[in-house]
PyMOL commands that place a pseudoatom at each C-alpha (Angstrom):
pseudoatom trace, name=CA, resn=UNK, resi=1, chain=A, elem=C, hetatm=0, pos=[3.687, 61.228, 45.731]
pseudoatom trace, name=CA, resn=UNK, resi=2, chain=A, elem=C, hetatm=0, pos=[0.422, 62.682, 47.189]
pseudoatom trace, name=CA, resn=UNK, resi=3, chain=A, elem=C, hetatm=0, pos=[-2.155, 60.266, 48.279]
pseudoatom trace, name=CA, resn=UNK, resi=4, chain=A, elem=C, hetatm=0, pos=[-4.743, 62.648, 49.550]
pseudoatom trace, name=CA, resn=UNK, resi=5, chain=A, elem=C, hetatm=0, pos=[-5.177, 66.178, 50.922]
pseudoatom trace, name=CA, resn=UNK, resi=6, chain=A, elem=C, hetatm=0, pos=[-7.090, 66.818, 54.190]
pseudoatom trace, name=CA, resn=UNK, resi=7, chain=A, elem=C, hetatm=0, pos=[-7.395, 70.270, 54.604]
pseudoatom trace, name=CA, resn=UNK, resi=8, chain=A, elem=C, hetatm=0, pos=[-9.951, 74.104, 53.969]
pseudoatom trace, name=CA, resn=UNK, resi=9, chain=A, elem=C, hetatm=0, pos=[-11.675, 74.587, 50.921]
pseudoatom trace, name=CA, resn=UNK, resi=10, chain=A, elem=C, hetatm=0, pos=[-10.621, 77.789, 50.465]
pseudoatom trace, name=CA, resn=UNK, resi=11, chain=A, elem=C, hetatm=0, pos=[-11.538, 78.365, 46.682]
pseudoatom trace, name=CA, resn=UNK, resi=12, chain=A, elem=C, hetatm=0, pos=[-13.315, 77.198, 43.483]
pseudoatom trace, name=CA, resn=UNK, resi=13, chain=A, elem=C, hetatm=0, pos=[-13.463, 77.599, 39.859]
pseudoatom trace, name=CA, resn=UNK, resi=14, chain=A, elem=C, hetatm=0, pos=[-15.144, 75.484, 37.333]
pseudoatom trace, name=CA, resn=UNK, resi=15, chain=A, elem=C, hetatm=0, pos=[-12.225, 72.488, 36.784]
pseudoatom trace, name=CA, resn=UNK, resi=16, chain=A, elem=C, hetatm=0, pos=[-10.519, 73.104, 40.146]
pseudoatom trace, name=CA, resn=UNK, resi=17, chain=A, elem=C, hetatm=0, pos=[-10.338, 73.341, 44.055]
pseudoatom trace, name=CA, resn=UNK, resi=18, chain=A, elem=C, hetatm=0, pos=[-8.136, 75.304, 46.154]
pseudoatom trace, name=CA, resn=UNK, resi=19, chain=A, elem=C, hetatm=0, pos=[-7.711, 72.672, 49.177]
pseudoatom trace, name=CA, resn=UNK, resi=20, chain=A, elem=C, hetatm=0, pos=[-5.543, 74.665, 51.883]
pseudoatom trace, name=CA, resn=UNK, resi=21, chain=A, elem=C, hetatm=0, pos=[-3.018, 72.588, 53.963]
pseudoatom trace, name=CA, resn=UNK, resi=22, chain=A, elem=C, hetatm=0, pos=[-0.384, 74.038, 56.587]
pseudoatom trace, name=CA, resn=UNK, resi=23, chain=A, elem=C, hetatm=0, pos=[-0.830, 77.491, 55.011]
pseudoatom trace, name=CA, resn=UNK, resi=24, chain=A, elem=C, hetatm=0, pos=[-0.309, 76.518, 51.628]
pseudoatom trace, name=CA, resn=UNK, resi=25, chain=A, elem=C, hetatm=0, pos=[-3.300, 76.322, 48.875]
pseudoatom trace, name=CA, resn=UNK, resi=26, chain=A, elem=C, hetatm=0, pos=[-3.308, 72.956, 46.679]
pseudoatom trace, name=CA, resn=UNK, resi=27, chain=A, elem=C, hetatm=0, pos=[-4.759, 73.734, 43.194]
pseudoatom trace, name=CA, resn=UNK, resi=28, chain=A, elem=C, hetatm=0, pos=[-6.451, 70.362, 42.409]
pseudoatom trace, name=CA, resn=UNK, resi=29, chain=A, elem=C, hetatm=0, pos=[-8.224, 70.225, 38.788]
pseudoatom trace, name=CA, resn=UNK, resi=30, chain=A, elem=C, hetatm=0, pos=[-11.128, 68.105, 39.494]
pseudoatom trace, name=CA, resn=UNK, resi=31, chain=A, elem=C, hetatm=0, pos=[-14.307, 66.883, 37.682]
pseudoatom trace, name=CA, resn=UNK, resi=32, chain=A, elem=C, hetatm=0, pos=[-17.654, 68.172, 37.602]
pseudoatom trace, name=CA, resn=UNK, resi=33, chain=A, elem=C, hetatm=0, pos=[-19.014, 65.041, 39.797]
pseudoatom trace, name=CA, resn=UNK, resi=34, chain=A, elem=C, hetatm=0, pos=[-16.201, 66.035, 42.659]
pseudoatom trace, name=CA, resn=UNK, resi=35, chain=A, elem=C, hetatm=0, pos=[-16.892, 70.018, 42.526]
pseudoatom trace, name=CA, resn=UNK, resi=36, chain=A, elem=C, hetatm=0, pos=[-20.777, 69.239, 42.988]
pseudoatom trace, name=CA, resn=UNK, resi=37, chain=A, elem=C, hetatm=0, pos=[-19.851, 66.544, 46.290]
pseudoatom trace, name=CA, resn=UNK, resi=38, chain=A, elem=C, hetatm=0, pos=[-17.372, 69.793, 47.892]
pseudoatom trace, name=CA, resn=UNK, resi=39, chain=A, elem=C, hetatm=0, pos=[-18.363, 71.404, 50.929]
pseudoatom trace, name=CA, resn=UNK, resi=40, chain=A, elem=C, hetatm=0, pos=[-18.662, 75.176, 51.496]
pseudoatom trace, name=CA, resn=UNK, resi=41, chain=A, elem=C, hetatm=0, pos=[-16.245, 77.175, 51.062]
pseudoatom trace, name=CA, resn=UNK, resi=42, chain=A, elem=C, hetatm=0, pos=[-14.538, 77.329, 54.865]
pseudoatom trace, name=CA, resn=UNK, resi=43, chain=A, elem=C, hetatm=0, pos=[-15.257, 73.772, 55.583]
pseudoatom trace, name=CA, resn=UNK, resi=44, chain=A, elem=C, hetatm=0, pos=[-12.567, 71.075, 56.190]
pseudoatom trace, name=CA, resn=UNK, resi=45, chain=A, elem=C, hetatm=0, pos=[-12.799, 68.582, 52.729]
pseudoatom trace, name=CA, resn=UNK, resi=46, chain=A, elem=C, hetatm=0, pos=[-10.645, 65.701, 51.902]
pseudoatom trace, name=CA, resn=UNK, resi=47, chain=A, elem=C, hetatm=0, pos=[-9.489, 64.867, 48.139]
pseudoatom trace, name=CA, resn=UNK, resi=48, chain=A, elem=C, hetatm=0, pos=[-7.586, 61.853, 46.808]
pseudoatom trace, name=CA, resn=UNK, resi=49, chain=A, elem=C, hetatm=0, pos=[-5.043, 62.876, 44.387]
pseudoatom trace, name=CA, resn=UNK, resi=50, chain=A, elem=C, hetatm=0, pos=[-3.066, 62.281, 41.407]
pseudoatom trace, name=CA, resn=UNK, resi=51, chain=A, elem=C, hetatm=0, pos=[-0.044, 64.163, 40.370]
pseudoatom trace, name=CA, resn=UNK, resi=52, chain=A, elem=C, hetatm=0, pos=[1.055, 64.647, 36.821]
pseudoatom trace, name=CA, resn=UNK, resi=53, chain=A, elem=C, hetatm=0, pos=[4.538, 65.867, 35.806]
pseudoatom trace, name=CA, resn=UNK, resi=54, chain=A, elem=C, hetatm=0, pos=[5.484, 66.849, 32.399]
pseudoatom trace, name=CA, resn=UNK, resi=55, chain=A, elem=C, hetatm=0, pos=[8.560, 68.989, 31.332]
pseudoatom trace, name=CA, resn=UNK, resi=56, chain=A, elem=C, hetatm=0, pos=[6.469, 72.114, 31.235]
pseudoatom trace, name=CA, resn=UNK, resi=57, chain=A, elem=C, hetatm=0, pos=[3.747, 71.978, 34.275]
pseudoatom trace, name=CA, resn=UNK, resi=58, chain=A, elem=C, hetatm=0, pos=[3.122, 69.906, 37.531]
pseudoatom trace, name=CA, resn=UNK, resi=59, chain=A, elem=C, hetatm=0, pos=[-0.535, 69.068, 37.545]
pseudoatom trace, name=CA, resn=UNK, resi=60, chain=A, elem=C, hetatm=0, pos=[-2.116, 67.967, 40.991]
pseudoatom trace, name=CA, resn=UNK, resi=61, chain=A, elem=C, hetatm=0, pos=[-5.616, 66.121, 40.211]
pseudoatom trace, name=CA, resn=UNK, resi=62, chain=A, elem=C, hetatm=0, pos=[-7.941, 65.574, 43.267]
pseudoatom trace, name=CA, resn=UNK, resi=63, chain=A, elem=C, hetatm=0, pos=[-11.546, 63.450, 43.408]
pseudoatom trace, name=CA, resn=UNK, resi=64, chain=A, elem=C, hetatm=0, pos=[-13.749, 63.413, 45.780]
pseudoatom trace, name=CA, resn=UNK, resi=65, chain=A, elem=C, hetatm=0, pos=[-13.801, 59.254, 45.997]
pseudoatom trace, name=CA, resn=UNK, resi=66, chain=A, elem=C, hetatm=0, pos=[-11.007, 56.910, 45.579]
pseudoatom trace, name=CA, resn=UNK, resi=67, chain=A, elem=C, hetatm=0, pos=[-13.480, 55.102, 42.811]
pseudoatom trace, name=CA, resn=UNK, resi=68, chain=A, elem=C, hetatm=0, pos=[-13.363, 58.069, 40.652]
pseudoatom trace, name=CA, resn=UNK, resi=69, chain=A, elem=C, hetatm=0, pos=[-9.483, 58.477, 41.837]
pseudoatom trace, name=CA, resn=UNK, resi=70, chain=A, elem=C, hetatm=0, pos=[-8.942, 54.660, 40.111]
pseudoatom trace, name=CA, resn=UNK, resi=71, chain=A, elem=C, hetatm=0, pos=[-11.258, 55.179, 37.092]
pseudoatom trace, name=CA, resn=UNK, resi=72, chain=A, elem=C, hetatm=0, pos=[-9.405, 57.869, 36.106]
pseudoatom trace, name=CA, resn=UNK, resi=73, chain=A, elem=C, hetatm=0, pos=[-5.821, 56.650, 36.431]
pseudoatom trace, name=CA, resn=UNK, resi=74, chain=A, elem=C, hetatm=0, pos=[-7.308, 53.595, 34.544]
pseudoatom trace, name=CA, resn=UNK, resi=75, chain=A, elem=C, hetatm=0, pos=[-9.004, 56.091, 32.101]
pseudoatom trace, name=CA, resn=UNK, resi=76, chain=A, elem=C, hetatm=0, pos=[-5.596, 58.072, 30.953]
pseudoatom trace, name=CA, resn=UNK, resi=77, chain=A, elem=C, hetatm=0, pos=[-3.638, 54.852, 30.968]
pseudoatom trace, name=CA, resn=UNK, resi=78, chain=A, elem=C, hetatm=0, pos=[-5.568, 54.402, 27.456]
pseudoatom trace, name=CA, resn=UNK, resi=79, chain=A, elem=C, hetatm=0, pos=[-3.259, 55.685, 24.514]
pseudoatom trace, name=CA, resn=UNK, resi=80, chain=A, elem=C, hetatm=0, pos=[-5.017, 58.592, 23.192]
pseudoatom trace, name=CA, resn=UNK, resi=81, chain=A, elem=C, hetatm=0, pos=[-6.475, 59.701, 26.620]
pseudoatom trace, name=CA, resn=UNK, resi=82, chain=A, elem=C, hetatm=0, pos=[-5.709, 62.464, 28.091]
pseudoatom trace, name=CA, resn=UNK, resi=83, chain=A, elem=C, hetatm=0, pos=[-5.996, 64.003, 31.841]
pseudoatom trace, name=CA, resn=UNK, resi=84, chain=A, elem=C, hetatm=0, pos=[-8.291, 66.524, 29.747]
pseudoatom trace, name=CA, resn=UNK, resi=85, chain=A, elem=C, hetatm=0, pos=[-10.120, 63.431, 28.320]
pseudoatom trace, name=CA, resn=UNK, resi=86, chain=A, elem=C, hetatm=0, pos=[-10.146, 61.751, 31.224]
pseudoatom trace, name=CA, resn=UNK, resi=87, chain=A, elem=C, hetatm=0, pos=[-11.883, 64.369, 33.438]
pseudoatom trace, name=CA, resn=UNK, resi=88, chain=A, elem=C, hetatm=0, pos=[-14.514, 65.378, 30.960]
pseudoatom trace, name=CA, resn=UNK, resi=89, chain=A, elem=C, hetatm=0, pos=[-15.569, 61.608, 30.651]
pseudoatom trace, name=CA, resn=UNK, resi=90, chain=A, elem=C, hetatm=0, pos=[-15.642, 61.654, 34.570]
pseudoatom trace, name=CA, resn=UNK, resi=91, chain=A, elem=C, hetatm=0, pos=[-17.633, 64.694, 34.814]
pseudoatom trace, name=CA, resn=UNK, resi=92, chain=A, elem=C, hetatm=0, pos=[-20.006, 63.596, 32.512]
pseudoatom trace, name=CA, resn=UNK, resi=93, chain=A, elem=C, hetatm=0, pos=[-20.212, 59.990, 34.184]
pseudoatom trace, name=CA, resn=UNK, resi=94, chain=A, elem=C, hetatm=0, pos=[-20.466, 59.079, 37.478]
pseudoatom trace, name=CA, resn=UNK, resi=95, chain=A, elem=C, hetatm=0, pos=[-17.392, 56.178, 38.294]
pseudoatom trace, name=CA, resn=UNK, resi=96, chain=A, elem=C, hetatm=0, pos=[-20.052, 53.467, 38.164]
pseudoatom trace, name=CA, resn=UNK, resi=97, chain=A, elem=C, hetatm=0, pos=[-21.549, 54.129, 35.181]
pseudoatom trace, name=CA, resn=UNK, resi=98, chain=A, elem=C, hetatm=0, pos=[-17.971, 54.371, 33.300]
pseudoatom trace, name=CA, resn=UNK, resi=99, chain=A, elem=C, hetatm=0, pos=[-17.125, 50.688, 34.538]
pseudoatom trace, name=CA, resn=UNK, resi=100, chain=A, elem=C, hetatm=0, pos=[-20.869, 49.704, 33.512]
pseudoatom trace, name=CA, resn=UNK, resi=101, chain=A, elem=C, hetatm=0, pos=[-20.092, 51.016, 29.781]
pseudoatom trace, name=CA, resn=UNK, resi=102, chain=A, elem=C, hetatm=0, pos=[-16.811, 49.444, 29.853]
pseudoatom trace, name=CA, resn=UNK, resi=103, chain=A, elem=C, hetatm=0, pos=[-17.902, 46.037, 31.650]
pseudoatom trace, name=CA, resn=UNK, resi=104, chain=A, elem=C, hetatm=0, pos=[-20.619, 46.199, 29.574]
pseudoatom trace, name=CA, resn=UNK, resi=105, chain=A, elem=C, hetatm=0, pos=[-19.239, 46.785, 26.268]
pseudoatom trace, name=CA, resn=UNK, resi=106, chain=A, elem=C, hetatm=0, pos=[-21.425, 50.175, 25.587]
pseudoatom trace, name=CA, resn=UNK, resi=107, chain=A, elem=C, hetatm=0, pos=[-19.105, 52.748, 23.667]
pseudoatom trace, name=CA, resn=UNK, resi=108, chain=A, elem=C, hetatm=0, pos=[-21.714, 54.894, 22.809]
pseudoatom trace, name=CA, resn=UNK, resi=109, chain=A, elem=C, hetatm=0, pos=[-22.700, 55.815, 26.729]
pseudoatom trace, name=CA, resn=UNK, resi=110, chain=A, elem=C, hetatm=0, pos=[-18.697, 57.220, 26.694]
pseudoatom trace, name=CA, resn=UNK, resi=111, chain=A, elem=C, hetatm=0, pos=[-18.991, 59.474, 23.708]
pseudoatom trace, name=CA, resn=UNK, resi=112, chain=A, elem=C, hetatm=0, pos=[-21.663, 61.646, 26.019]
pseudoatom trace, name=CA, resn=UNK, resi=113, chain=A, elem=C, hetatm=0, pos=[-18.555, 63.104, 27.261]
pseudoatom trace, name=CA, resn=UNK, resi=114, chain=A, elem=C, hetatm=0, pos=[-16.932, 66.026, 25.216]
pseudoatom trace, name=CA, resn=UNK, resi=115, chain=A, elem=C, hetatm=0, pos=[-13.920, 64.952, 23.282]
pseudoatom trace, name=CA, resn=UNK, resi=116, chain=A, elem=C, hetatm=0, pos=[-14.681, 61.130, 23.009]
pseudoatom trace, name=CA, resn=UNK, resi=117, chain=A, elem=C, hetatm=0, pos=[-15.730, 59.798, 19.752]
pseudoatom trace, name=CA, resn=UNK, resi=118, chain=A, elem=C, hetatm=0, pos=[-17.021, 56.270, 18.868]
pseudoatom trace, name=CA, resn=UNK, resi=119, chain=A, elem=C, hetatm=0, pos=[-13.123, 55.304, 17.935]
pseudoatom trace, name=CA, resn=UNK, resi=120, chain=A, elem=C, hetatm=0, pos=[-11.556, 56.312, 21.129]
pseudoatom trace, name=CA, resn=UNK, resi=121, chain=A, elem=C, hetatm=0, pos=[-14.591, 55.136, 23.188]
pseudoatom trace, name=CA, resn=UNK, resi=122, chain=A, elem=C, hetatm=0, pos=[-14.105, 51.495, 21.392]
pseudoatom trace, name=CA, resn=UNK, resi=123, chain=A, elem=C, hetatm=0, pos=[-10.354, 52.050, 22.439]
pseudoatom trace, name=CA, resn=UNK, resi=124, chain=A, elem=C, hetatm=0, pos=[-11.271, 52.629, 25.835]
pseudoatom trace, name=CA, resn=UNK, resi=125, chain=A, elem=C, hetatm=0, pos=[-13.442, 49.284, 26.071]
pseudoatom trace, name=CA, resn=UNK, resi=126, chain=A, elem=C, hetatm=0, pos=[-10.710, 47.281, 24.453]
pseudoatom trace, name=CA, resn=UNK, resi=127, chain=A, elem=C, hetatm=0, pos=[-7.637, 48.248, 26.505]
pseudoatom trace, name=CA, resn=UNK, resi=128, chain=A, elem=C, hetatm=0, pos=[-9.540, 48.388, 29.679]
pseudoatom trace, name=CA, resn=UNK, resi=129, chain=A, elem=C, hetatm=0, pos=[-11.546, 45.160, 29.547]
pseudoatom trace, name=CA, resn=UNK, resi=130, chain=A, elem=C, hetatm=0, pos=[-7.997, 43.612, 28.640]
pseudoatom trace, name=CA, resn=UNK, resi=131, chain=A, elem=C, hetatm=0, pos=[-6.610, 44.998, 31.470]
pseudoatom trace, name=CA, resn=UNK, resi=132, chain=A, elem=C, hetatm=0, pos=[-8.922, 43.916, 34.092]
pseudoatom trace, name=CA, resn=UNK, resi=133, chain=A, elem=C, hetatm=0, pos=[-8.748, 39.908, 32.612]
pseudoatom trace, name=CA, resn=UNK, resi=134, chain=A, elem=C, hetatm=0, pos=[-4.876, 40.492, 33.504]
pseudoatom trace, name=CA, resn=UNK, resi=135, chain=A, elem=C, hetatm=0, pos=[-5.715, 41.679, 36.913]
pseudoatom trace, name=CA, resn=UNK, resi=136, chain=A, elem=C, hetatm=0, pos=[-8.151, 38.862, 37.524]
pseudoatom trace, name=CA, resn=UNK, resi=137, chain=A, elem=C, hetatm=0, pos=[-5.946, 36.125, 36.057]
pseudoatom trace, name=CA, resn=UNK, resi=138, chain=A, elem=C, hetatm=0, pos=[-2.799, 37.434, 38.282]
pseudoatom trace, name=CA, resn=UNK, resi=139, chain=A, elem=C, hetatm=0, pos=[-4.527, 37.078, 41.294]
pseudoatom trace, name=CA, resn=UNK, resi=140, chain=A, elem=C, hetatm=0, pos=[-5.972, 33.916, 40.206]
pseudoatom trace, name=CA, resn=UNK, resi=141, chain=A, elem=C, hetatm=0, pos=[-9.491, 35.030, 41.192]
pseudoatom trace, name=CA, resn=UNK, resi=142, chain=A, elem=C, hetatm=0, pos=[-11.364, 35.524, 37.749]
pseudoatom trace, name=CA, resn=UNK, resi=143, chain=A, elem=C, hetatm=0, pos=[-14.804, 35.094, 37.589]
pseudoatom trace, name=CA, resn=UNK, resi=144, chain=A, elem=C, hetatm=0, pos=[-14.568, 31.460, 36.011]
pseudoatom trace, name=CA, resn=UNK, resi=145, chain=A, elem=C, hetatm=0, pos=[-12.789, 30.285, 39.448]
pseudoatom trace, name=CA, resn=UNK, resi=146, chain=A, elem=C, hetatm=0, pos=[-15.103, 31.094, 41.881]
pseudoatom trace, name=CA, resn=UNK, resi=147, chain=A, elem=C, hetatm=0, pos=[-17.136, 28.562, 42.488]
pseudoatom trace, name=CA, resn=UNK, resi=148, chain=A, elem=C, hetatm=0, pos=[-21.067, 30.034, 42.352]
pseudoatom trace, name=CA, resn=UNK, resi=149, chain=A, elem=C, hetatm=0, pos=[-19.800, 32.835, 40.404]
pseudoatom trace, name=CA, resn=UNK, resi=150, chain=A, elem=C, hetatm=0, pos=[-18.879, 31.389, 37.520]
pseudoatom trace, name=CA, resn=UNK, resi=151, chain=A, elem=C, hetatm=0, pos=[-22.290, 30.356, 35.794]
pseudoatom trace, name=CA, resn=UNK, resi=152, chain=A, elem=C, hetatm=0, pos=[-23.711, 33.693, 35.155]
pseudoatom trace, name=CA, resn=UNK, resi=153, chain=A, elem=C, hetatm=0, pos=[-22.513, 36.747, 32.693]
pseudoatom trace, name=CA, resn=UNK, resi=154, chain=A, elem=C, hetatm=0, pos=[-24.510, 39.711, 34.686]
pseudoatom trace, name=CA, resn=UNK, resi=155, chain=A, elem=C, hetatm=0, pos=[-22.568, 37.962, 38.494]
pseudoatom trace, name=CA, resn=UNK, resi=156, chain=A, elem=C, hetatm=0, pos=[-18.890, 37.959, 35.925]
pseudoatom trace, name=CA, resn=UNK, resi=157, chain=A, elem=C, hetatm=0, pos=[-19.896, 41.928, 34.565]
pseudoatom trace, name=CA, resn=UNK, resi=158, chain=A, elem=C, hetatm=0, pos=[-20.480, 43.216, 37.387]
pseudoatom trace, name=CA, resn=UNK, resi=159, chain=A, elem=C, hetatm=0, pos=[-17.106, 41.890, 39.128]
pseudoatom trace, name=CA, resn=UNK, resi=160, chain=A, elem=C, hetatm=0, pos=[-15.110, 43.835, 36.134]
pseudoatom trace, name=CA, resn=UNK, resi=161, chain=A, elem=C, hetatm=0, pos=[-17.071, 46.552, 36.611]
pseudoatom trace, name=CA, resn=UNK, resi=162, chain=A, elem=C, hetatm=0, pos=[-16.678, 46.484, 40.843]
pseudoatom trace, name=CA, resn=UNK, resi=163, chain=A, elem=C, hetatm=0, pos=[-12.932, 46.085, 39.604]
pseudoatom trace, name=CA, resn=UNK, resi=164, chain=A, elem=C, hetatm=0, pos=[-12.452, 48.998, 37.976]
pseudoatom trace, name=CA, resn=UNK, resi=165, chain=A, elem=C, hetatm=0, pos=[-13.413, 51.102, 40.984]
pseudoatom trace, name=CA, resn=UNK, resi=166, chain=A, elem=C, hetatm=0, pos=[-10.285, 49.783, 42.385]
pseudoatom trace, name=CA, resn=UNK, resi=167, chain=A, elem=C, hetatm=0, pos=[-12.075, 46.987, 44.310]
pseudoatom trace, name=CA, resn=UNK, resi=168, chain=A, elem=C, hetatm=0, pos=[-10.069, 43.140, 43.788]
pseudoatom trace, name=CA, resn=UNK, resi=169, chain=A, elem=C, hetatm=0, pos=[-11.931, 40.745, 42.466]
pseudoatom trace, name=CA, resn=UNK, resi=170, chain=A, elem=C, hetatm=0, pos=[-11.240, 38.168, 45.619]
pseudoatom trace, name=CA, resn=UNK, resi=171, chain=A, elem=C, hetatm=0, pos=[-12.962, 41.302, 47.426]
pseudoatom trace, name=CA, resn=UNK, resi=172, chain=A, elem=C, hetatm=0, pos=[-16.002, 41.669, 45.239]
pseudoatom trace, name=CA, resn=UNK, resi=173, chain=A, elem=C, hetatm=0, pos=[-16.716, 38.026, 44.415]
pseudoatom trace, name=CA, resn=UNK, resi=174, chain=A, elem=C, hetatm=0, pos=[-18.006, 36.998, 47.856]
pseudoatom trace, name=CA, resn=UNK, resi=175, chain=A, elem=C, hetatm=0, pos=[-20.241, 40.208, 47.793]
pseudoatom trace, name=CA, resn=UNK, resi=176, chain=A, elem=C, hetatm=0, pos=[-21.861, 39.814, 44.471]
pseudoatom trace, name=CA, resn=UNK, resi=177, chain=A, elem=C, hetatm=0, pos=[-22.283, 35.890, 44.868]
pseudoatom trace, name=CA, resn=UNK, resi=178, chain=A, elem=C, hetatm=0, pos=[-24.621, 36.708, 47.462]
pseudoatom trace, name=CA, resn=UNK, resi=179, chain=A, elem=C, hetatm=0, pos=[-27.192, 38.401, 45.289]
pseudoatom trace, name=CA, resn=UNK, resi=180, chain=A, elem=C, hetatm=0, pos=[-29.540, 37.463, 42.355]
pseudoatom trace, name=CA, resn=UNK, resi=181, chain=A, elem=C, hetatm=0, pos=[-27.835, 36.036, 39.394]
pseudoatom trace, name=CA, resn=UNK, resi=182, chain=A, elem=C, hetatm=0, pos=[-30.606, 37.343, 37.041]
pseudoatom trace, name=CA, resn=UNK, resi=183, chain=A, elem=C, hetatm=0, pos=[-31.272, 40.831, 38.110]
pseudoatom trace, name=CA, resn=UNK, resi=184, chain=A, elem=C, hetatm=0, pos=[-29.740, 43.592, 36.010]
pseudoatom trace, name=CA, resn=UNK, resi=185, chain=A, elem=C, hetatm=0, pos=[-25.756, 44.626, 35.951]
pseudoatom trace, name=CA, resn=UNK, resi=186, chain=A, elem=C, hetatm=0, pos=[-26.306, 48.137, 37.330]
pseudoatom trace, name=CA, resn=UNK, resi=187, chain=A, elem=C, hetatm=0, pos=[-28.453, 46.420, 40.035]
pseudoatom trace, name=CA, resn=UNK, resi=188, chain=A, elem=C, hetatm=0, pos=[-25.635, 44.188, 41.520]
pseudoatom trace, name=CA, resn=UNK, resi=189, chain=A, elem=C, hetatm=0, pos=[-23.454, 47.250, 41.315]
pseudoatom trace, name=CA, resn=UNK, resi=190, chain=A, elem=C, hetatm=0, pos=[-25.495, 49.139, 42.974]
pseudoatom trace, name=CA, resn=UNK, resi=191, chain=A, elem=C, hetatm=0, pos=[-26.439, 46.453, 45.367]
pseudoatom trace, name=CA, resn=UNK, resi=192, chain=A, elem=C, hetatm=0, pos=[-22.723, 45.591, 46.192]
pseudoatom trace, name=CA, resn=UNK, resi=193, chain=A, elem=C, hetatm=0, pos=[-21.226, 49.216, 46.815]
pseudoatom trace, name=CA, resn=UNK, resi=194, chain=A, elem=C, hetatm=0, pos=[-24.381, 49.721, 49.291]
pseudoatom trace, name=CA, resn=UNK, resi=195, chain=A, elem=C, hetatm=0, pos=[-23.457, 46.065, 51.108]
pseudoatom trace, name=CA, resn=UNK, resi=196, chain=A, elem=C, hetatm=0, pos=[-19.400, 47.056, 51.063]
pseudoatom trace, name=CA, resn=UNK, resi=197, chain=A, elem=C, hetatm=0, pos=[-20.150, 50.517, 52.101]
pseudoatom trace, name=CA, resn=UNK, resi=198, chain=A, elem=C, hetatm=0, pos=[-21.642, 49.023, 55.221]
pseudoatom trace, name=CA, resn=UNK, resi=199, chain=A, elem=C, hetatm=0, pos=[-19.168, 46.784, 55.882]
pseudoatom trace, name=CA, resn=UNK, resi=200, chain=A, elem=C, hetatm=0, pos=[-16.628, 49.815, 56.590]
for i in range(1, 200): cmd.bond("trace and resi %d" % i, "trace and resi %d" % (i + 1))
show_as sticks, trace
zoom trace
């Protein structure tokens, strides 16, 4: 319903924002990563949302970056995850380094984050990694079918990775093919979100 609110920062608490817009104040729960990237209090701030209704409470969810936005409505699509679950996994993990553990295979990087055990962490990898196969093969632009790509294992990691920040694969591809096959996954992450961001 709520893509984003643009509006003052008029109050925060550890695991929320106040966001006022038109004279009414937008409790967002928000990570840890979000709260530390808000403005003073006063200042004009802009949060991508979420909403979340149950039968007994509407919960509004804001982030400070439409990558952590997408990681977490990718996050509590796992069966067992929670928006609780979710957030604490996002405010002990920056976006990239959550699609780095899942690309990546690395379940024990997601049980730093309160709540997650080695189980659910292994169930995060699974459904996730399954997920963004699907969303490569629907769009017909998995790693295997684009041309330079293909050959390497870091170039195809770091495209699920890139995905699950909400980029497309036929977005990321091009990007990534550019760089150096052999240099480490985080690198061409890293490397790609710097050359996309300046692209913008």
């Amino acid at each position: 319903m709520f893509y984003s609110l643009k509006g003052i920062l008029i109050h925060t608490e550890p695991g929320f924002a106040v966001v006022e817009c038109g004279g009414v104040g937008f409790k967002c729960l928000t990570t840890m990563s979000t709260q530390r990237a808000l403005p003073k209090l006063g200042s004009q701030v802009t949060l991508y949302t979420h909403m979340n209704v149950r039968e007994d409470a509407i919960d509004l969810f804001g982030f400070a970056t439409q990558g952590e936005l997408h990681c977490f409505k990718l996050l509590t699509s796992v069966t067992g995850v929670g928006s609780k679950v979710g957030l604490a996994i996002l405010s002990e993990l920056a976006s990239e380094q959550v699609a780095m553990a899942i690309a990546s295979g690395d379940s024990k990087t997601l049980t730093r984050a309160p709540g997650v055990g080695n189980k659910l962490a292994q169930r995060i990898i699974l459904e996730l990694k399954d997920k963004l196969k699907g969303l490569a093969a629907e769009s017909g632009t998995a790693p295997a079918a684009v041309g330079v790509v293909s050959a390497a294992g870091n170039i195809s990691e770091a495209i699920n990775a890139l995905t699950v920040l909400g980029y497309s694969p036929s977005e990321v591809a091009p990007v990534v093919a550019k760089l150096e096959p052999s240099l480490p996954v985080e690198e061409l992450i890293r490397l790609s979100l710097k050359a996309m961001a300046g692209r913008f």
